[in-house]
C-alpha positions in Angstrom: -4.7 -20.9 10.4 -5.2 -17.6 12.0 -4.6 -15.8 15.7 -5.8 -13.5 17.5 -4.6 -11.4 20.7 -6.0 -8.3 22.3 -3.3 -5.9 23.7 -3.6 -2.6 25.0 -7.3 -2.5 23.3 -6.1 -3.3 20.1 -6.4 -6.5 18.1 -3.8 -7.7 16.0 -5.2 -10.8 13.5 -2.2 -12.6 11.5 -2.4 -15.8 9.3 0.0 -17.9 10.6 3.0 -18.5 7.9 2.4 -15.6 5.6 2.0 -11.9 5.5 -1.5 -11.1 5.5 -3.2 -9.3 8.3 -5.7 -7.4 9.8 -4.9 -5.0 12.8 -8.3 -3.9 14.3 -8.6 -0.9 16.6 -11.4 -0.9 19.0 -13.3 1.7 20.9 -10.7 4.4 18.9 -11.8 7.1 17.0 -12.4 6.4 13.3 -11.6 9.4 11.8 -13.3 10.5 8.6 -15.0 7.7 6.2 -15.6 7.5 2.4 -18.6 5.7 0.6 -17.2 2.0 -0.3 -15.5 2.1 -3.7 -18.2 3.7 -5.6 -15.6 5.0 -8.1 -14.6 1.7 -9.1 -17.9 -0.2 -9.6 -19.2 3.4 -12.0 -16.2 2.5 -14.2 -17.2 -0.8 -15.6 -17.7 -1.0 -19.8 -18.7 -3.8 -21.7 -15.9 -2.7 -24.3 -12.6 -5.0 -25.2 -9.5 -4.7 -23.4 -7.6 -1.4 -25.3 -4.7 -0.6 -24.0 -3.5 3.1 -24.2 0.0 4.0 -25.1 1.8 3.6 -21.5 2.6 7.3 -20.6 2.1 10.7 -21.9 4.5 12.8 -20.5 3.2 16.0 -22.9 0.7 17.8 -20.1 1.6 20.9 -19.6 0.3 20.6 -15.4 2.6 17.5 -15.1 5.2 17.9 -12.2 8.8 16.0 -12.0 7.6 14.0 -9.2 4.4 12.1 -11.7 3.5 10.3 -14.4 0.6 11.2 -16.2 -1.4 7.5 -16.7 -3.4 7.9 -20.2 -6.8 6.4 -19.6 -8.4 3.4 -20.9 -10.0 0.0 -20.5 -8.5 -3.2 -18.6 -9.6 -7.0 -17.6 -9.4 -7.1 -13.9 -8.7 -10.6 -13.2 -11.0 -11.4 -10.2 -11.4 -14.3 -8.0 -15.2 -14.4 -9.6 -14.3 -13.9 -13.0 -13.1 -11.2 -15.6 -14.4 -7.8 -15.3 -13.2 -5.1 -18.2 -12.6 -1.7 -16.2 -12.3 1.6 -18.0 -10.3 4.1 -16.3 -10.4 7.9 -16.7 -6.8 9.3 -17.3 -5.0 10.6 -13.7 -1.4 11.6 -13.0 0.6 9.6 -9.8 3.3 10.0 -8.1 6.3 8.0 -9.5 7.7 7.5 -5.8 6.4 6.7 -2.7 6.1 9.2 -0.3 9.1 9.6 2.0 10.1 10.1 5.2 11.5 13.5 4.7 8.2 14.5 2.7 6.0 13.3 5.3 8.1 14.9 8.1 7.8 18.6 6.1 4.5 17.9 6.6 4.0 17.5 10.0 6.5 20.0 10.8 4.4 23.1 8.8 1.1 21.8 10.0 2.1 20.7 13.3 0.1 17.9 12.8 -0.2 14.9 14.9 -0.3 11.0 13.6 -2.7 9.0 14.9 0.4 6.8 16.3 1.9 9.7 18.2 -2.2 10.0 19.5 -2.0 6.1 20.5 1.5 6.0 21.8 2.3 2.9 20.1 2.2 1.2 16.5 2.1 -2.5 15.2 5.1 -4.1 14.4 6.2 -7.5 13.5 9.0 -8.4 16.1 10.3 -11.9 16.6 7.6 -13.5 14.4 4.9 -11.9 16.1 2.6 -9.2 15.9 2.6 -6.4 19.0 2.0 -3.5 19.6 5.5 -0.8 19.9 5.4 1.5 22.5 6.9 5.1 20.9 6.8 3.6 17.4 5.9 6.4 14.7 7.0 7.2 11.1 10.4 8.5 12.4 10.9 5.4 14.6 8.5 2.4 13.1 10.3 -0.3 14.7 10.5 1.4 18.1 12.1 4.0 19.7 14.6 1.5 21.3 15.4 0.7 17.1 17.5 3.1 15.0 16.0 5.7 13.2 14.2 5.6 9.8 16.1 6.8 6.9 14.9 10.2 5.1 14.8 8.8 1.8 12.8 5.5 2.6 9.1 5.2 2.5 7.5 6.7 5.4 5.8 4.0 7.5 3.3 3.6 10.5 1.4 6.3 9.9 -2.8 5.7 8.9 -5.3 6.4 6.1 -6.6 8.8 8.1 -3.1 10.6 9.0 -2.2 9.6 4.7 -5.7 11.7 4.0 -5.0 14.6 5.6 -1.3 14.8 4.2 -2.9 14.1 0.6 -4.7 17.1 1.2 -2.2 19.4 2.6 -0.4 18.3 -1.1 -3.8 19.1 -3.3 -3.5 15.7 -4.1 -5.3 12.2 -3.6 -4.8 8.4 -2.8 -5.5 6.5 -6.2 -8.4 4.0 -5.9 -7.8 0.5 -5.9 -8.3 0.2 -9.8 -6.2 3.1 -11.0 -3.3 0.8 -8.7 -4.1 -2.2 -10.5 -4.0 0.0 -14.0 -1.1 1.4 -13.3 0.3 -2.4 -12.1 -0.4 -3.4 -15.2 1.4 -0.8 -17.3 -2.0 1.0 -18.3 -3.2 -2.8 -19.3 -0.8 -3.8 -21.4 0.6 -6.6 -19.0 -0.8 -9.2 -17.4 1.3 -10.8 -15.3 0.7 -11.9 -11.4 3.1 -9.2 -9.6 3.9 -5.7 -11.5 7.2 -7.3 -13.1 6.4 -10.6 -14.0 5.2 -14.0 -13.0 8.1 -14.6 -10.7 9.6 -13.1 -7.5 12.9 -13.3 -9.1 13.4 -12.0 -13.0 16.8 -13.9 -14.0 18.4 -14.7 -10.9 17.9 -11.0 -9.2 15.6 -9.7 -7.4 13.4 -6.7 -8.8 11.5 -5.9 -5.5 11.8 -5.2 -1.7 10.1 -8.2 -1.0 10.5 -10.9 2.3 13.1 -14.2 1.7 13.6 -16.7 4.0 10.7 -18.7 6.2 8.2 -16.7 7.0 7.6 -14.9 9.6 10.8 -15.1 11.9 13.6 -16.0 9.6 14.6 -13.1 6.9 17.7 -13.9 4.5 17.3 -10.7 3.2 18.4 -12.4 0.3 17.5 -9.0 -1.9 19.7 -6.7 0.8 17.2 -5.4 2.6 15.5 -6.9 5.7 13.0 -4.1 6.3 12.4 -0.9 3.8 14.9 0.2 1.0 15.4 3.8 -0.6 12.5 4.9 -2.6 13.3 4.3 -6.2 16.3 1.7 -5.3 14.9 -0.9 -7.6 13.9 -0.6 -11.6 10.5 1.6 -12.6 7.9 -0.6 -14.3 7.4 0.7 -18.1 5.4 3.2 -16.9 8.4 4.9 -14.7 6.8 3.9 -11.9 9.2 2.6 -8.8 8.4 0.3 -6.3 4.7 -0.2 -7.5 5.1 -4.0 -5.9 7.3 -4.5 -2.7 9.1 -2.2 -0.3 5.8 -1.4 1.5 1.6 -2.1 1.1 0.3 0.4 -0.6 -3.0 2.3 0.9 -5.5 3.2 -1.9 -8.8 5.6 -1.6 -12.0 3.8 -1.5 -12.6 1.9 2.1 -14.6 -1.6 1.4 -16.7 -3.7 4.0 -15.4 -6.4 6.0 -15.3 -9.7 5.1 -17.8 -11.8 7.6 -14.4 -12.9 9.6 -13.6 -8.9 10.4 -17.2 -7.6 10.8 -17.1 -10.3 13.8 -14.5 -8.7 15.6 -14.8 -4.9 14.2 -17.7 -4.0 11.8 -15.3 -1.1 10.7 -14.7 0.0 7.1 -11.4 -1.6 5.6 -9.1 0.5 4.2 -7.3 -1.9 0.9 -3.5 -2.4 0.6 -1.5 -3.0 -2.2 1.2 -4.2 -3.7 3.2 -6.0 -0.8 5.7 -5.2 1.1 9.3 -5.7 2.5 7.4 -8.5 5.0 5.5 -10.7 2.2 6.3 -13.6 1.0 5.2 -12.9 -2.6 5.8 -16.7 -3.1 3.0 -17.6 -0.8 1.0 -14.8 0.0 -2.0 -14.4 -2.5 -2.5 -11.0 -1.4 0.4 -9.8 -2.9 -1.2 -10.5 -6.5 -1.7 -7.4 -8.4 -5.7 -8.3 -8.1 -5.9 -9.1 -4.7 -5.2 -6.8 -1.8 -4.8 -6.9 2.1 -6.4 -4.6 4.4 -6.0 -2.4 7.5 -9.1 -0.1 9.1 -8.3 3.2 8.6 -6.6 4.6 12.1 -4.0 1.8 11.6 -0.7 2.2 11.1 2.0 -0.6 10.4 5.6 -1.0 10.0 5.7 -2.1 6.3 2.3 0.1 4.9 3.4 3.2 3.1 1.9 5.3 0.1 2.4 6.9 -2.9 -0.8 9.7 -4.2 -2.5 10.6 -7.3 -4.5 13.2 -8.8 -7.3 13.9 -11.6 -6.3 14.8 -15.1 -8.0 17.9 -15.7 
């Protein structure tokens, strides 16, 4: 079942009992668009799933901060079948970008978000999606909220504002494949989340991820009712942290709207994934390494973060 409200021209779309979303803006500026996910429909082979080995840390150009990903070929596991995927070789960040990263950012560029623009950001408060007045990246759950920790994820900021900080680094988002490739430990696992077929891996928890009943009551079973320190929880056997949970992830290549969006905004959609602190991995198909959410791309949320990648040359 899905809702819909219109406040202060934006309109915030939420499926009733899980975490999926889509947060439209209307009549707002749209900032820069890409071609729809070109890069990922040029990559298809008709060769077998090979595996590469996971990492090799040998490059001479790779930085602390990355992993260089070895390319190779892949099954992605589609809702319309298997398609094998071959996938160039890339470096990404290990992390996801932080709060203090993003901050040194701003503060050298004096750039502005596209939040800070708005004057308010969408938050999930009391079960229900609004929009905060004075929430950014420094306070995503409101100005009348405490203030977000350094070393967490930054959050509520957009692909457009994650674009222009990508640049500033010399660096890029990874496409919606080279996620799911790196998801999958370079193809060598294929499980439903990044660690396994199950939220929990004996008895603990392995991700940020949402306990509890969806959407107003959160256990915080794992210890963490919204984001948690970037790298808190084990790396995947790539050395990878937080690849699933914490927060959605945005990736490069915007994608049409399904009919249901173009209705309401025939915008572009920016894909997210990987989950976040507010998804109930144990409901929420979108949380499934080959399925992804979506947000258009001068949105930003409370639980939508980023991590960036670059080409192996």
């Amino acid at each position: 079942m899905s809702k819909s409200i219109l406040i202060n021209s934006i309109k915030l779309s939420a499926y009733v009992g899980l975490a999926t979303f889509t947060l439209l803006a209307v009549g707002c500026s749209k900032g820069s668009s890409a071609e729809s996910n070109k890069a990922d429909s040029s990559t298809v082979s008709a060769s077998g799933n090979t595996a590469p080995a996971a990492v090799g840390a040998t490059s001479s150009s790779l930085k602390s901060d990355e992993r260089l990903i070895k390319g190779g070929s892949f099954t992605r596991l589609l809702d319309d079948g298997k398609t094998v995927v071959t996938v160039n070789s890339y470096y990404l960040d290990k992390k996801l970008t932080t709060v203090e990263e993003f901050d040194e950012f701003v503060k050298k560029t004096n750039y502005t978000t596209e939040a800070d623009k708005f004057g308010n950001s969408a938050v999930l408060q009391d079960g229900n999606w609004t929009l905060k007045e004075g929430a950014n990246y420094w306070y995503p759950l409101g100005k009348d909220k405490p203030k977000a920790t350094a070393n967490h994820p930054v959050t509520q900021v957009s692909w457009n504002d994650v674009v222009a900080y990508a640049k500033w680094k010399g660096k890029r988002l990874p496409t919606e494949v080279e996620w799911e490739y790196a998801a999958t430990n370079a193809g060598a696992t294929n499980f439903k989340f990044p660690w396994g077929n199950d939220v929990e891996v004996n008895g603990k928890y392995v991700a940020n991820t949402f306990q509890g009943t969806f959407p107003s009551d959160n256990t915080a079973l794992d210890g963490f009712e919204f984001t948690s320190p970037v790298g808190y929880y084990p790396a995947n056997e790539l050395g990878l942290f937080d690849i699933g949970g914490n927060v959605w992830e945005f990736t490069a290549n915007p994608i049409p709207p399904t009919p249901e969006q173009a209705a309401q905004d025939p915008s572009l959609r920016i894909p997210l994934k990987g989950g976040s602190f507010a998804t109930d991995f144990s409901k929420d198909a979108d949380a499934l390494i080959f399925h992804h959410s979506s947000t258009t791309p001068e949105t930003g949320v409370f639980h939508t973060g980023f991590r960036l990648a670059r080409d192996d040359k």
